[in-house]
C-alpha positions in Angstrom: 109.5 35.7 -11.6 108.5 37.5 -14.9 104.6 36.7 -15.4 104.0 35.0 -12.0 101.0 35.3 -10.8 100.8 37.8 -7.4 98.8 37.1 -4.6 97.9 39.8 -2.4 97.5 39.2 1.4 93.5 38.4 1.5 94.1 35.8 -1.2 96.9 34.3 0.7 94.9 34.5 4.0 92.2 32.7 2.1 94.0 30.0 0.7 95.3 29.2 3.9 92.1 28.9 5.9 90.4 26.5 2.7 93.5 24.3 3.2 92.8 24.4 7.3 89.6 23.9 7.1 88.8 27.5 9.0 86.4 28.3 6.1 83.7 25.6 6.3 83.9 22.6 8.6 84.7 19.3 7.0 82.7 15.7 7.5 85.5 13.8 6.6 86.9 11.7 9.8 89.0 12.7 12.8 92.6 10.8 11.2 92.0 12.0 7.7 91.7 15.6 9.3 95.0 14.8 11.6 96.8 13.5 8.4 95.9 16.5 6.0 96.8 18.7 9.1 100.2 16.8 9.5 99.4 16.7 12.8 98.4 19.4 15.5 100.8 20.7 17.8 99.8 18.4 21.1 102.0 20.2 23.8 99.2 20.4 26.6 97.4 17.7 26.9 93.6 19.1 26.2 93.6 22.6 24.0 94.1 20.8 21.0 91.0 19.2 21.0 89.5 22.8 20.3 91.5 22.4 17.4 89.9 19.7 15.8 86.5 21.2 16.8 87.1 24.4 15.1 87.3 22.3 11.7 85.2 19.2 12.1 81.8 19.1 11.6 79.9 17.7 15.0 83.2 16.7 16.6 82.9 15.3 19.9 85.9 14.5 22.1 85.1 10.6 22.9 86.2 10.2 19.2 89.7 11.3 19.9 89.6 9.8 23.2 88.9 6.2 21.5 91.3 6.9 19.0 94.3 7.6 21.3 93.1 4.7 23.5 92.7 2.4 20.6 96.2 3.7 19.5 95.6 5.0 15.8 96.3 8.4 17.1 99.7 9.3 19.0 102.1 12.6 21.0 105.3 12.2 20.0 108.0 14.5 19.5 107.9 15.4 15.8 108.3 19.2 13.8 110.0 21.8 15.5 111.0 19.2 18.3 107.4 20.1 19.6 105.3 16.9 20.9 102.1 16.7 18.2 99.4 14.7 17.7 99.7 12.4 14.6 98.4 9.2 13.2 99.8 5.9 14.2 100.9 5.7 10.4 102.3 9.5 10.4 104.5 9.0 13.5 106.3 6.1 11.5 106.3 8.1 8.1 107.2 11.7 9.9 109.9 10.6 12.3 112.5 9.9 10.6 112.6 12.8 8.8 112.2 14.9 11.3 115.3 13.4 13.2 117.6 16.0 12.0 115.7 18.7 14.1 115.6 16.1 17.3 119.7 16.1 17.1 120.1 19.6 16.6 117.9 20.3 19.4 119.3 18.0 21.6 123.0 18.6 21.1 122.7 22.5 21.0 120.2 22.8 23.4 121.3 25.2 26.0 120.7 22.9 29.2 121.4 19.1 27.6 123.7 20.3 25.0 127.0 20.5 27.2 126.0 17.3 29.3 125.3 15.2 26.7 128.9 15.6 25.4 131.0 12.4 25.4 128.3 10.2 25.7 128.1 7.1 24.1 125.0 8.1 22.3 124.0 4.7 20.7 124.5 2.7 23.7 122.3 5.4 25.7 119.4 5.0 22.8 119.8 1.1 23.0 119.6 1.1 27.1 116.5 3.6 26.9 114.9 1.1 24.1 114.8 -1.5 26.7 113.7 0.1 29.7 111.1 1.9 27.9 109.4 -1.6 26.8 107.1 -0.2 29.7 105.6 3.3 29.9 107.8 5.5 32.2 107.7 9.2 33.6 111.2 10.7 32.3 112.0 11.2 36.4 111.9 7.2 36.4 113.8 6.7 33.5 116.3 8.9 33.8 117.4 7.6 37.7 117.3 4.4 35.4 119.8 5.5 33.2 121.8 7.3 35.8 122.9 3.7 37.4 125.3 3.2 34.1 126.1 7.1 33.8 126.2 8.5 36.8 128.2 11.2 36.2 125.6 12.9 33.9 122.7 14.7 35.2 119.4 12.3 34.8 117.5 15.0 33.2 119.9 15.1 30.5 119.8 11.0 29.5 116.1 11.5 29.6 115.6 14.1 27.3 118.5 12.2 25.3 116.5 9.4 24.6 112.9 11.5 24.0 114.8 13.0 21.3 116.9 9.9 19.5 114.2 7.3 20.1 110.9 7.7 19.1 108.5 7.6 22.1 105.0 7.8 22.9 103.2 9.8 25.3 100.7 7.2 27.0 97.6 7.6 28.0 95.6 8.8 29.9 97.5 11.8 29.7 96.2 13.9 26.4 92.4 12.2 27.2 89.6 14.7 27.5 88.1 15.5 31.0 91.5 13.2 32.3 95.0 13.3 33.4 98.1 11.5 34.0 102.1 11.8 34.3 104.2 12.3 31.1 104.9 8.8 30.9 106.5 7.3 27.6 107.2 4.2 26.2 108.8 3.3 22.9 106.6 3.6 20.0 108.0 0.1 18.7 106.1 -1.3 21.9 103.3 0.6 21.5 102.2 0.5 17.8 104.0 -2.8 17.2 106.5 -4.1 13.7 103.7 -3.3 11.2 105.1 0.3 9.6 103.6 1.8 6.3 106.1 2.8 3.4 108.3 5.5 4.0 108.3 9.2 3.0 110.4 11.6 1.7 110.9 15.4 2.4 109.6 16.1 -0.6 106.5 14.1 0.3 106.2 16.4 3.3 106.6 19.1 1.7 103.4 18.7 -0.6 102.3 17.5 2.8 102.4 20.9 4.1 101.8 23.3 1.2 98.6 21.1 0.7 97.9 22.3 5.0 99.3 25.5 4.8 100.2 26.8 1.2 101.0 28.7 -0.6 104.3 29.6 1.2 107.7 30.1 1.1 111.0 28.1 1.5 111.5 29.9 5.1 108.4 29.3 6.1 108.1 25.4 5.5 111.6 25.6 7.7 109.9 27.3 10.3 107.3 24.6 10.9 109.3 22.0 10.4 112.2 23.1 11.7 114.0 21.7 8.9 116.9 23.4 7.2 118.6 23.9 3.4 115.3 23.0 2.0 115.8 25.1 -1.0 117.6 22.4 -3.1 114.5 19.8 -2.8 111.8 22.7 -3.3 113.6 24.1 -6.8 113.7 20.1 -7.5 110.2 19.6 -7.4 107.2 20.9 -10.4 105.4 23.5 -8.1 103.3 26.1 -8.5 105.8 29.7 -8.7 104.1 32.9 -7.1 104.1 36.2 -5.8 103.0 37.7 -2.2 102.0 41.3 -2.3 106.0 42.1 -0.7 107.4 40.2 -3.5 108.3 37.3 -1.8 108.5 33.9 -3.7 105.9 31.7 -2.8 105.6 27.5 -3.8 101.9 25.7 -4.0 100.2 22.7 -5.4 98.7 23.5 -8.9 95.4 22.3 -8.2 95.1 23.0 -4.2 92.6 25.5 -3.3 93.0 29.2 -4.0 89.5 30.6 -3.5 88.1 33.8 -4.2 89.8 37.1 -2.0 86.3 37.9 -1.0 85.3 34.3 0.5 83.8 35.1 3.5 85.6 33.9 6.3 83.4 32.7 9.7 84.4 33.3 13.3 86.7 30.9 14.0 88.4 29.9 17.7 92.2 28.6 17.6 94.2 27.0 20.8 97.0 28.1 22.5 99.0 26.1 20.1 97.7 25.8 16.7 99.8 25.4 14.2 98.2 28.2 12.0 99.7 30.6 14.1 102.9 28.9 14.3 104.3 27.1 11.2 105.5 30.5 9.1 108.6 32.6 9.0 106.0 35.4 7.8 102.9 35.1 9.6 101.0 38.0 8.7 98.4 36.4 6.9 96.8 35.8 10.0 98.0 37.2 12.5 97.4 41.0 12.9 99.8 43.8 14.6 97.3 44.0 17.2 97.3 41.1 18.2 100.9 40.7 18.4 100.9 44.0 20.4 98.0 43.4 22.8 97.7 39.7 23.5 101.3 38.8 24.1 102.7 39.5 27.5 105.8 39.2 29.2 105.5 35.6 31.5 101.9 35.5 30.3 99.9 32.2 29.1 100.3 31.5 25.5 96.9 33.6 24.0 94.2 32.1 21.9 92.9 33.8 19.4 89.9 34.5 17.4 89.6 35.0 13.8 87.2 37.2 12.4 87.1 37.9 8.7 89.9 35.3 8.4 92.5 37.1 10.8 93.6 37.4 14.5 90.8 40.3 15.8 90.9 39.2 19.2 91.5 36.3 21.8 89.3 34.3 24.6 89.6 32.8 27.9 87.5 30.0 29.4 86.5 29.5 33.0 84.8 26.3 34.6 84.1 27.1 38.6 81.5 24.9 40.2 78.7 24.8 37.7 79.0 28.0 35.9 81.0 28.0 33.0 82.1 31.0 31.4 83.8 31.8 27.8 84.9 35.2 27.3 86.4 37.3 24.2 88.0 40.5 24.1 88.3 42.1 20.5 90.6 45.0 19.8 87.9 46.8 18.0 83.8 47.5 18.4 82.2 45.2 16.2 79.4 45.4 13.8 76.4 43.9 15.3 76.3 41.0 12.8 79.4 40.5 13.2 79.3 40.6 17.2 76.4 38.1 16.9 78.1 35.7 14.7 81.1 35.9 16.9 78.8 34.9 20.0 77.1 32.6 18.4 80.4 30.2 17.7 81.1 31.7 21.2 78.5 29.6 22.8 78.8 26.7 21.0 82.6 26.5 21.8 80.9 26.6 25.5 78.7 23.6 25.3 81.3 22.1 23.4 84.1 22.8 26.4 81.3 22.6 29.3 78.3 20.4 28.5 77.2 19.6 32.1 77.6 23.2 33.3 74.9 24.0 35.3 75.5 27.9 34.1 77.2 28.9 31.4 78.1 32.4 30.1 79.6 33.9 27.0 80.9 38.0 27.5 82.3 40.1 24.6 84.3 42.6 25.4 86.7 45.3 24.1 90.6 44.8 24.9 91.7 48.6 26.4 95.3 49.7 24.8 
């Protein structure tokens, strides 16, 4: 890589927020954001929506809500095999390439794997098609199922089909301030024939260096859970750098590489956001203290807090009665101005999470090694 340009760790830190939109909030609208995003991780039902309110300007929950309700927006099994939030457009355009991953998980998977073995596969996909014409839990449809295969365990032809036909989780599961069973139904039923034009890895892979770029073969595999990527990067006229370790890095020519010394607001992640997810290396934002002090055995997934563009701490929410309360722990004393910026996105985080709370609290506090 003779004459390739290097890129130490802040620089790759703050391309990466630009491209996430952690460095100043955008007004461009809640599906544009999903689509440059390609998608957010959707697991739980709610923390996502913190998410989108961390990078769009004035975002209020109803929006999503009416979105998911008026079916633009979808949680379907996509990357990784996680379920993610997506446009009714990206779910069409995303799922078949992702299929790969969706086998692999389903017939190596360490509780389906075995069972599945010796099943009439397309014949399972084409009964699950037409029970799931309805929305149902995966309890429902898998006793279903277990009338014509009764010698497999129902769990097993339920997680079959979630992961050979696409399927969306209904609402009002995933609505703010509401809840519901997993319940799915096919996504032919629920978007209807109309499909955009297809995509192509290679699509998806400007997709994501555009998101989450620059980066490196391994680490557009980890988010996508793809594998043997390397043919279609090499094939395509990217950008060729250097991190700092000497890794080889791909971008976009003209995506954003701003400034090393951009300053980088307080920003507050979910449990699941892909930032902290969708790299083989992730130490461009996440920080050895982090990794050391917010992770514990059997524990709740932790959310962090940036602070100059990196994982500095994490913070919990409660909502008892009418006193809400956010609280962060840092690993570190901060600066005062810093400590004030931090509470002040703090707080709004609060009103944004607890608007009716008769009380509500924000606490900053030092993590104890």
């Amino acid at each position: 890589m003779t004459g390739v340009i290097t890129l130490g760790l802040r620089a790759l830190n703050r391309a990466t927020l630009a491209r996430q939109l952690l460095l100043q909030r955008t007004e461009r609208s809640v599906p544009d954001v999903v689509e440059h995003l390609v998608g957010l991780q959707a697991q739980t039902p709610h923390s996502w929506y913190v998410g989108l309110w961390s990078r769009v300007a004035g975002f209020q929950p109803d929006v999503a809500v009416d979105l998911i309700t008026g079916r633009a927006l979808v949680r379907l099994a996509l990357m990784r095999s996680t379920i993610h939030l997506v446009t009714a457009s990206d779910a069409w355009r995303l799922r078949p390439l992702m299929q790969p991953v969706l086998d692999r998980d389903l017939f190596t998977n360490h509780v389906h794997g075995r069972a599945i073995r010796g099943v009439d596969v397309a014949a399972l996909v084409e009964a699950g098609r037409e029970l799931l014409t309805q929305p149902r839990t995966s309890r429902a449809l898998g006793t279903l199922l277990n009338e014509r295969w009764p010698d497999r365990p129902a769990a097993t032809l339920a997680y079959a089909i979630r992961n050979q036909l696409p399927l969306v989780q209904v609402p009002p599961r995933g609505l703010w301030a509401r809840s519901g069973p997993i319940a799915h139904v096919s996504a032919e039923s629920w978007l209807g024939d109309e499909r955009p034009d297809g995509a192509t890895v290679a699509d998806v892979v400007c997709r994501y260096l555009g998101a989450f770029g620059p980066a490196t073969v391994k680490d557009l595999q980890t988010w996508s859970g793809l594998t043997r990527l390397r043919e279609i990067v090499d094939s395509m006229d990217l950008l060729a750098l250097r991190g700092a370790d000497g890794s080889e890095l791909f971008d976009l020519p003209d995506a954003p590489r701003p400034d090393p010394d951009t300053p980088a607001p307080p920003r507050f992640l979910y449990d699941f956001d892909n930032l902290m997810l969708s790299y083989a290396d992730r130490s461009r934002v996440i920080t050895d203290e982090f990794k050391r002090l917010s992770f514990r055995p059997h524990g709740p997934v932790p959310q962090a807090v940036l602070i100059d563009g990196v994982t500095a701490g994490e913070w919990t929410f409660s909502h008892t009665g009418g006193v809400a309360a956010l609280t962060v722990r840092t690993y570190r004393s901060l600066p005062a101005a810093t400590a004030d910026a931090v509470e002040a996105e703090a707080a709004q985080l609060l009103d944004f999470l607890a608007p009716d709370a008769e009380v509500r609290d924000v606490e900053l506090l030092v993590v104890e090694e």
